[in-house]
Each structure stands twice: as C-alpha cells, then as structure tokens.
N, C-alpha and C positions, 0 to 999 in steps of 0.2 A: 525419466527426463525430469528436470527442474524445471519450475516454473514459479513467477514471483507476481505474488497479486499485488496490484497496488492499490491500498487505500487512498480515497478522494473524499474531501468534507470540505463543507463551507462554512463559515462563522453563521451563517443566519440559518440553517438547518440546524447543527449544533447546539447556538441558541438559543432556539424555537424548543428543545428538548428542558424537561426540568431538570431536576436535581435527579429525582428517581427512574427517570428514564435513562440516564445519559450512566448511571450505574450495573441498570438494566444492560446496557450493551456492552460494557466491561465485563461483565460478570458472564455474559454469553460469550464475549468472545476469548474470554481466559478459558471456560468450557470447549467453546470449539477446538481451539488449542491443545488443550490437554488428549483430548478424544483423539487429535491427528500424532500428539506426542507419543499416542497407546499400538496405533496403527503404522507406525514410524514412516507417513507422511510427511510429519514437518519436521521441516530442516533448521526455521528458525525467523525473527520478525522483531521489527521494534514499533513503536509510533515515536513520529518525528517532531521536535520542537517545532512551537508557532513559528509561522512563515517571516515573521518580522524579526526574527533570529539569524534568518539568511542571507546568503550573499551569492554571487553569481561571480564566475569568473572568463574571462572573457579574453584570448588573443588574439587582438585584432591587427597587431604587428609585432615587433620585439618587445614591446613592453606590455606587460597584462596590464586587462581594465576589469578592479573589481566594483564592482556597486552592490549595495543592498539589494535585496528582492526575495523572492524571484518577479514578482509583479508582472505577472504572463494577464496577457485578457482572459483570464478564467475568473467566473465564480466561484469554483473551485479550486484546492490546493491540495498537494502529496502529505497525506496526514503521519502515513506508514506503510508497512510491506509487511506481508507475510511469506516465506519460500518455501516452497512444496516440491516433494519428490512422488511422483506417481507415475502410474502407467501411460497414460495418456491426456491428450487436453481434454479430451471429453471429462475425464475422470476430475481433474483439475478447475472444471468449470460446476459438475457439482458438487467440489467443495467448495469455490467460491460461495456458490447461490446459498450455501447454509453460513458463510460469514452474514454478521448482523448488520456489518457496514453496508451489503449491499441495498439493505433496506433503506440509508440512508440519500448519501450523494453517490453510491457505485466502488463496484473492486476491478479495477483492469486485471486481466489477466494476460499475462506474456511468458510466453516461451524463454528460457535463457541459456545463451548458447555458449555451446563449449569454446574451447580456447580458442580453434582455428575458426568456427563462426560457418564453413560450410555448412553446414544442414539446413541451415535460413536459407 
C-alpha cells in the first residue's frame, strides 16, 4: 500500500534553527531517503515552495475564484511529501518517526487510495 507523509514546518520553528542545524536535517533527511531508496520503500517526494508562492483555487459558481494563499489558520504550512510503499501503516508510521521533520513541526501520515477509493 502507498502512503504519503506529509511534511509540516512553520517559519518560526525553521527559523529558530541555525544555519547548521537546518543542514543537519537535509543531510538526515537525503540519508533517510536513500536508505528507503535501498529498501525500495520510497516511491518518491519533493519539498514545496514558500507558501507565498501559492494560490488557491476555488469554484464557487461558473467562474473560478483564484486568490493567493493558502492562508488556512495554521501555524503551520505543507512544507513537502514523501510517498512510501510498504506493508503496512504500522510499518509506514515507523518510518515516519525516523523522518527528522518529525522532530520538528510533524509528518502526517495518510493512506492513498487507489483509483476507485473503496478501501477508505
């Protein structure tokens, strides 16, 4: 089964990180990466442009409403994803816990459903 973590960070956590730290957690987590690439775990992941980059799209009748954003009431934001193919969520949850993001603001982790979506 696949499953796609999702990276959360906040600017003031981030931040809060120096120079050598915030290299610290690339460096682990191109490592974690590799290690799931050996294990043919990972499927694949990016991190995503600052949030002030985005836009939101929105049909709220025939004509789309797009606006910048996202601007949810979070302190947090979708930084990136990583997507994993394993046996189970169990299994999936601890490779989450060894991502270095989760040390930081959190990794969701979600199931991702096939085409027809039954199995949810």
């Amino acid at each position: 089964m696949k499953y796609m973590l999702l990276i959360y960070s906040s600017p003031q956590t981030w931040d809060a990180l120096s120079e050598e730290e915030r290299d610290r957690v690339v460096r682990e987590h191109m490592a974690w990466e590799r290690e799931l690439i050996e294990t043919g775990e990972y499927v694949g992941g990016h991190a995503l442009a600052d949030q002030v980059q985005s836009k939101v799209v929105r049909l709220q009748s025939v004509d789309p409403m797009i606006t910048d954003g996202p601007y949810l009431e979070a302190k947090e934001h979708l930084a990136g994803y990583d997507m994993l193919e394993c046996e189970s969520m169990e299994r999936a949850l601890e490779l989450a816990v060894r991502n270095p993001h989760a040390g930081l603001d959190g990794v969701e982790v979600r199931p991702i459903m096939d085409v027809g979506g039954m199995e949810m």
